[in-house]
Every structure is written in C-alpha cells, then in structure tokens.
C-alpha positions in Angstrom: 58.8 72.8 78.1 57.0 75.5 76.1 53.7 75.4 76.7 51.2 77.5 74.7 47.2 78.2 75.2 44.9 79.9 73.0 41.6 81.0 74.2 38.4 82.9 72.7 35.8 84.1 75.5 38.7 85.0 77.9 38.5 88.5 79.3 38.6 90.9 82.3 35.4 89.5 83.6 35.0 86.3 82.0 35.1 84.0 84.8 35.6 80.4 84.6 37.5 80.3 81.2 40.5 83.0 82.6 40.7 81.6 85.9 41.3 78.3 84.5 44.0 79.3 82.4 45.6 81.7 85.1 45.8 78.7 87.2 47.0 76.5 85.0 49.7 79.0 83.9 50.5 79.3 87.6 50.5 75.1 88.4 53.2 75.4 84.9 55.6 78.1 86.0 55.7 76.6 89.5 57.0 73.5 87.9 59.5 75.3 85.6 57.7 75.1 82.3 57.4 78.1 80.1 53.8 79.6 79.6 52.2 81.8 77.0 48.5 82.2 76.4 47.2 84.0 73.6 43.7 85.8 73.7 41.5 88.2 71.4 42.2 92.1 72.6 41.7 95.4 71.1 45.2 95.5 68.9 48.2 93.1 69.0 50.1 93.6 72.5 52.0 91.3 74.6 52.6 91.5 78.4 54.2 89.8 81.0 51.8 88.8 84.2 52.3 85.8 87.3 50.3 83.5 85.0 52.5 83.9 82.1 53.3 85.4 79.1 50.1 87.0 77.7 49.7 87.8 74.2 46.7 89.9 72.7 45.5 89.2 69.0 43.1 91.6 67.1 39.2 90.8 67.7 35.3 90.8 67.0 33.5 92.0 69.6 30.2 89.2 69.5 27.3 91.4 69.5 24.4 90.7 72.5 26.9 88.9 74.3 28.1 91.2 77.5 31.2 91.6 75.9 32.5 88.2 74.6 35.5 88.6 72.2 36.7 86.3 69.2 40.4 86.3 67.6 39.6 88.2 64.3 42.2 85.6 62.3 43.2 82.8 62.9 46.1 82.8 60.6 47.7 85.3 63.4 47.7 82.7 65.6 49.5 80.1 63.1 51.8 82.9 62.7 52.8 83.4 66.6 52.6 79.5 66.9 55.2 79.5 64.0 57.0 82.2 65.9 56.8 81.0 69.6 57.4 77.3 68.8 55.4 75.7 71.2 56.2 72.1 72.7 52.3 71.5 73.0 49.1 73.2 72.3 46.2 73.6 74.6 42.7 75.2 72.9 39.8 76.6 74.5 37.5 77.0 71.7 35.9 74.0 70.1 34.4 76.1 67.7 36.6 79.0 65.7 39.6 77.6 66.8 39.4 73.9 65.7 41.2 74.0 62.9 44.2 74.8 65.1 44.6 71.0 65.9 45.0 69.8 62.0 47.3 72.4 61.4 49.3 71.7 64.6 49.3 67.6 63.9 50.7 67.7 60.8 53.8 70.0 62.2 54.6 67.8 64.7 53.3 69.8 67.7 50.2 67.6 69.9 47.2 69.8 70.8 44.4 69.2 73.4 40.9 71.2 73.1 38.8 71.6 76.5 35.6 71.0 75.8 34.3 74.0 78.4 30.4 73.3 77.3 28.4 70.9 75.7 26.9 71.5 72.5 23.7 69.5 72.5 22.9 71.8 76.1 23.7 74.9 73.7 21.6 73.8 70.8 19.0 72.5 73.2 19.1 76.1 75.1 18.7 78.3 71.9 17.3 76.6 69.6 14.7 74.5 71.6 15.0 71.4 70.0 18.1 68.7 69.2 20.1 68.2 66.4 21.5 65.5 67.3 23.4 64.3 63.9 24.9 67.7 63.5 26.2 67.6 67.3 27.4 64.3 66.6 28.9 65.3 63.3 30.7 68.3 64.8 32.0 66.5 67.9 33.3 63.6 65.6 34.9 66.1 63.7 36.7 68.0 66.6 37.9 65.1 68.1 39.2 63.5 65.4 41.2 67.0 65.0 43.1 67.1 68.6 45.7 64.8 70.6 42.7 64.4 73.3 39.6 65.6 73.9 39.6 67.0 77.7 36.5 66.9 79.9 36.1 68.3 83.5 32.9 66.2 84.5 30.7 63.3 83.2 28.5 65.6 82.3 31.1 66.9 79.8 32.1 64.2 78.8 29.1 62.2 77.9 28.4 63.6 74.6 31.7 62.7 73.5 30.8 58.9 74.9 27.5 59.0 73.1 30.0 58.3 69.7 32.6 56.0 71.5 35.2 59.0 71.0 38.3 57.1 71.7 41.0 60.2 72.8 38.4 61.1 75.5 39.8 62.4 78.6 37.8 63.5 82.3 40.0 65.6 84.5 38.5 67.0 87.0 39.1 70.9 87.9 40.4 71.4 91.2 39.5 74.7 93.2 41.1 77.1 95.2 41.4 76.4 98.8 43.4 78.9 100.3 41.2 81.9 98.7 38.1 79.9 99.2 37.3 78.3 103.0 34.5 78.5 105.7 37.1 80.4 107.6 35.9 83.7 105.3 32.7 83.8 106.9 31.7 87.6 108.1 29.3 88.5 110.2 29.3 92.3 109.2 29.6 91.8 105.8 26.4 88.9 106.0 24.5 91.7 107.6 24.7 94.3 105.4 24.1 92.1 102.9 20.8 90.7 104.3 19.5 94.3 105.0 17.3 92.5 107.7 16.1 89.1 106.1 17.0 86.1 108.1 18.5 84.1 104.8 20.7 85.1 102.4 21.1 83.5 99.0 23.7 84.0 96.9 23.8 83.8 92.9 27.2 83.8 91.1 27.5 83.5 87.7 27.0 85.0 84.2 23.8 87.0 84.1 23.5 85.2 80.9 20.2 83.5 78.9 21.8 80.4 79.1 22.7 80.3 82.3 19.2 81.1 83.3 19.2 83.6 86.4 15.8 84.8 86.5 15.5 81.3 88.1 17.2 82.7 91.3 14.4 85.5 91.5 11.9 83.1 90.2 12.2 80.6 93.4 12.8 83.5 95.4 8.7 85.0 94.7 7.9 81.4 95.4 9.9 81.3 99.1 8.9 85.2 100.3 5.0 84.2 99.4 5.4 80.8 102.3 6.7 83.4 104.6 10.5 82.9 104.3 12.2 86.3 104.8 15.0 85.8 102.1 16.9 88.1 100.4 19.0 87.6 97.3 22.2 88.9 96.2 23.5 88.2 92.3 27.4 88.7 91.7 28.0 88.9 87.9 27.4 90.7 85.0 25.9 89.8 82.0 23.3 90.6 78.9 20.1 90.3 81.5 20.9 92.3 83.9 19.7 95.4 83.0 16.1 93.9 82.3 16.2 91.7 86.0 17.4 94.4 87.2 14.0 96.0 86.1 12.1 92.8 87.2 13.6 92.7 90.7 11.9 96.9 92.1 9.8 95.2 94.1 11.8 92.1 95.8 14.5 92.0 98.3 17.4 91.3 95.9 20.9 92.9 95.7 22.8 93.2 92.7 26.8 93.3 92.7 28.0 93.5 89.5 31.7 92.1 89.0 33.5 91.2 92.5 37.0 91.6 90.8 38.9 90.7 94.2 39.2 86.8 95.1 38.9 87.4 99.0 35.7 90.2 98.9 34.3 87.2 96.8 35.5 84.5 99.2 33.8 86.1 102.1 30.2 87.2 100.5 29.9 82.7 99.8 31.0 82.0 103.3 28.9 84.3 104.6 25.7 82.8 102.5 23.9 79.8 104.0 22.9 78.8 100.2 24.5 79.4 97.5 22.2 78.7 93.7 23.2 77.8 90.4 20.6 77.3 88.3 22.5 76.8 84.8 20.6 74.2 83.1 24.1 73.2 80.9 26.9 74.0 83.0 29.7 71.7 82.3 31.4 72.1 86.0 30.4 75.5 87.4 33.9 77.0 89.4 31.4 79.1 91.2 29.5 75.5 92.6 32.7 74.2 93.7 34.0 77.9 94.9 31.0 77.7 97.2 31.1 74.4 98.8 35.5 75.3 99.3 33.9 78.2 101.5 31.5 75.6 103.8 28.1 77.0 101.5 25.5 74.2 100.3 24.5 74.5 96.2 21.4 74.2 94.7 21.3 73.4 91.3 19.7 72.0 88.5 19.4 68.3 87.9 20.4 68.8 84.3 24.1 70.6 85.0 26.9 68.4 86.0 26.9 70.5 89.0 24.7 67.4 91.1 28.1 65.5 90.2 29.7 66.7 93.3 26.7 67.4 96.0 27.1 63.7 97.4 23.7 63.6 96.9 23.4 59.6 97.2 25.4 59.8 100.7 24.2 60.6 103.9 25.6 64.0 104.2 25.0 66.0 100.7 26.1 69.2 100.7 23.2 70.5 98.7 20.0 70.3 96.3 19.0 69.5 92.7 15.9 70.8 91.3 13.6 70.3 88.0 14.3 73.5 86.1 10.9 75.0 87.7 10.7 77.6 89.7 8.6 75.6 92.2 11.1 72.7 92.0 14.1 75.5 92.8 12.1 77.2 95.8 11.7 73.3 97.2 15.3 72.4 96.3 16.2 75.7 98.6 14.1 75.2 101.8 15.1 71.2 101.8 18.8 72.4 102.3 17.5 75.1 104.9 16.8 71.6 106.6 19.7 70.1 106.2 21.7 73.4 107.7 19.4 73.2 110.7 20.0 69.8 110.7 23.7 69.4 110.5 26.2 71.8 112.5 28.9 70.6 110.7 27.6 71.2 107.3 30.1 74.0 106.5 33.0 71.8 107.2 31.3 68.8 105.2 31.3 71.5 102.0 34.9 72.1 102.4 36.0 69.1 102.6 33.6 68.2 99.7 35.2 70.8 97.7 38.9 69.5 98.6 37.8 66.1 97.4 36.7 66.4 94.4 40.0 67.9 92.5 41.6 64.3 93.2 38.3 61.9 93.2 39.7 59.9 90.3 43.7 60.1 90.4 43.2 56.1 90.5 41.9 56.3 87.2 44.4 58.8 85.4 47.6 57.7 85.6 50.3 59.8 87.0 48.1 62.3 88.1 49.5 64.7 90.2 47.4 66.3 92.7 48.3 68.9 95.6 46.9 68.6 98.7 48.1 71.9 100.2 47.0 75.2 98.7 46.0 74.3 95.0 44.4 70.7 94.5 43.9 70.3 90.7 44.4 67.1 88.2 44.9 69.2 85.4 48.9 68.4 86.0 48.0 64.9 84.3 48.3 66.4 80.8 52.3 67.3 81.5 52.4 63.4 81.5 50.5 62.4 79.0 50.2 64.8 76.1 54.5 65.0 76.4 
C-alpha cells in the first residue's frame, strides 16, 4: 500500500506535527506499507530517512511565526501526487491544503485531514471574540472535502459535532513508552536543574502566543511570594521567548531552548515533580501525555482537552486543571504538590495513565489495532478503514 502525507507546519523543531508523522511513517513501514511524506523546505529535494520517504517542496517562510513554513504551490503537490500515485492520502493542514481532498476524490484516491487544532480556540485566541458561522462554514466545508475528518480528543472533535459532521472520526494518539517512563528519572540531572529550589516545574511546549507561556512564570510569582522555593525550567522555542526571556532576570527560571534528543528530554520530565501546560486550545498536547508516560503529574488548563486524560473524576488523577488565571494555575500547582505527598505511587499511576489512554476506545473503532509493547497508538485504525 502506498501511503502518502502532506504536511505544512512540519519542521526541525516543530514538535507535535513531525513526531506524529515520523511515527506514523514508522507504525506503516513496520507493517510493509510504503511511506512518503511531503513537506515545505527551502528548494525541491527528496531524501530517504527511518520514517520514510521525505520529499521537500518550495516554501513561504510565515512571518512572526518562529519559523513556521507553508508549501509555496500547491499545484507541486498535485503534480508529485500525479507522480507518486498514492493508494490514500493523509493531510495535515485544514487550511492551505484543503483543496487537496476535492481534487483527490474525484481521481479516485480517498483522503483524510487531521484536524491538529480547533478553529473556534484560534479565532477565540486572536481575535478575542467568535465567529461562529464562519467556523461553522469553514468546518462544513472541509469536511465535506475529505474521506473523514480525524480527531485525537473530544476536545477536537466537538466543533465538528456542533454541525452533526457525519465522516467524524476520534482516534486517540498513542505515546511513546519506551523513550518516555518513570524509569528516566535523574537525580543529577534534577539537581542541576533546580539550582537549589526544592520543586522543579517543567514547561514544554511552543513559546508561542497561543499557547500562552507567560502563564508558567505567571503562577510561578504567585507560588515564590507563599514561600514555595520553585524554580522553572521552559523546553521550547518560540516567538516569546526573547521577550520572557527579558521578563524572567529576576526569577528562578531556566530556559532550554530545543531538546533535539528524545532521551535528554525523557529524563528532564521524569525528573520534574510537575510538569504545566497551560495552552488554553490545545487539541491533545504530546508533551501532556509525554509527561505523565515518564510518572510526572500535568497541570493544565480547563479549556484544553488536555483534562481529558488526568482522571480527574477518579480517585487517583494524575494532575490539575485551572481557570486560565494565574491565581487559578498557582492553586492548580500546589493541589498536585498534595497529591505527590499524598500518593507514593503517583509516578507509576502517570505511567500507566499514559499507557492507557492510546487504546481507551478500541471498543468503539472497529478493528483498531493497538500495541501494547513499545508503541501503543490507534492511529493503525485508518489502514482499515480508509482502504
């Protein structure tokens, strides 16, 4: 089976986008399907990697974005599809690549879009008010474009719901669990890190407006005024950094840039005792999930989808939600410093959170295949039903 994925956003440090498709290009191969991704570059390229077959396409470089990167034509991906002869078509970009699914149907060739963020959060986040017949309008439109319509939470998927779209699909993501356990934890690397606080929070993600990361500093004012000796460290890169990097001269926080290797990243979340995420629209958050596979509690906020996996109803959750204030975050953050003191077994109650989740409704998607060893993911459900 030839299998082809076109992405905009993807690049060296683009995070959940690239690792998705690098391990769905892996979960592919291993089953003997063929695999190309194509993705915006500086000049047309192609190269062979473990994930697949990667092909580069001329791009626009989005200004104020940290680097985000759109395919300058589109009719250069036509082309290559025309060329490569794809048995299916997966698209992540429900925005300049839409189009892709029309012109796929009427060959012959069924296309899925992931719908990797919600619309109404981004209008909602930059905008400051809803436009809610345009959202509509436009999700209507995609839909009505593409074999399915995939989404990885409720969250996700619930705009798509809001209009009764009928080829809605929610997969959950699946995480890493061999790169990503409690197991990671160091004890040297915790200390340097913590340059003599006593807790040591942990903020990975996209230094990004949307994403909201002064939060993280924000809560952390709140917690070193009530006498908690804190210190925070941010892993990720992003359009804000330089100016919280400005805003943080005078408080205990750390800033990492990009942690290119899996395992140095592995071990700086087991080695937190809270890891936050304050996105106000993230759609899953592979960080959130990365965190609880290495035994770390999340914070979050109650608007993300990331409260979809804390178990927060149960009598073990493996972390917080808060009310997009900073007061709300810094009390979200010292009710899970409870709950570690609390429960010894925490750590293990993440992991096995995390492990969970990938395969939480295989009774609902039919011939779901999920792992339980190394890799549990449902994406392997769309081999099934898109062919």
């Amino acid at each position: 089976m030839r299998i082809l994925h076109i992405a905009n956003f993807y690049g060296d440090k683009s995070g959940g986008i690239r690792t998705t498709i690098h391990n769905l290009g892996h979960s592919y191969i291993q089953r003997g399907h063929e695999f190309t991704f194509i993705v915006p570059g500086s000049g047309f390229y192609c190269e062979e990697t473990p994930t697949g077959r990667m092909i580069h396409l001329p791009s626009i470089l989005i200004p104020f974005s940290g680097g985000y990167r759109i395919i300058r034509r589109n009719r250069d991906v036509k082309n290559l599809i025309t060329t490569l002869k794809p048995d299916a078509i997966e698209i992540s970009d429900r925005f300049t690549l839409s189009g892709i699914g029309t012109w796929a149907r009427k060959r012959g060739i069924p296309t899925v879009v992931f719908s990797h963020e919600t619309l109404s959060g981004l209008v909602k986040t930059h905008l400051k008010f809803s436009l809610t017949r345009v959202v509509n309008w436009h999700n209507s439109r995609l839909a009505s474009r593409f074999k399915y319509v995939i989404a990885t939470t409720q969250f996700a998927a619930s705009e798509f719901k809001n209009i009764d779209t009928p080829n809605l699909v929610t997969v959950p993501l699946g995480v890493d669990l061999a790169n990503f356990h409690p197991n990671n934890r160091d004890e040297s690397l915790r200390a340097a890190l913590l340059k003599g606080a006593d807790i040591l929070l942990v903020h990975c993600g996209r230094l990004s407006p949307e994403k909201k990361p002064e939060r993280s500093m924000q809560a952390l004012e709140l917690l070193l005024k009530q006498g908690i000796n804190a210190r925070l460290v941010y892993v990720g890169i992003g359009p804000l950094q330089k100016k919280m990097m400005q805003a943080s001269k005078n408080l205990p926080v750390t800033f990492l840039g990009y942690v290119a290797g899996r395992q140095k990243l592995a071990a700086i979340l087991s080695s937190a005792d809270i890891s936050l995420a304050p996105g106000p629209i993230e759609t899953f958050c592979l960080a959130a999930m990365e965190s609880l596979a290495s035994g770390t509690p999340v914070v979050a906020s109650n608007t993300s989808a990331v409260g979809e996996f804390l178990l927060l109803d149960s009598e073990q959750p493996v972390g917080a939600i808060f009310d997009n204030t900073a007061l709300g975050y810094a009390e979200a953050i010292k009710e899970v410093l409870r709950m570690r003191s609390r429960n010894q077994n925490l750590a293990h109650h993440c992991h096995q959170q995390a492990l969970n989740t990938g395969c939480e409704r295989r009774n609902v998607i039919a011939n779901s295949l999920c792992s339980t060893g190394r890799q549990r993911s449902s994406w392997n459900w769309r081999l099934r039903q898109v062919w």
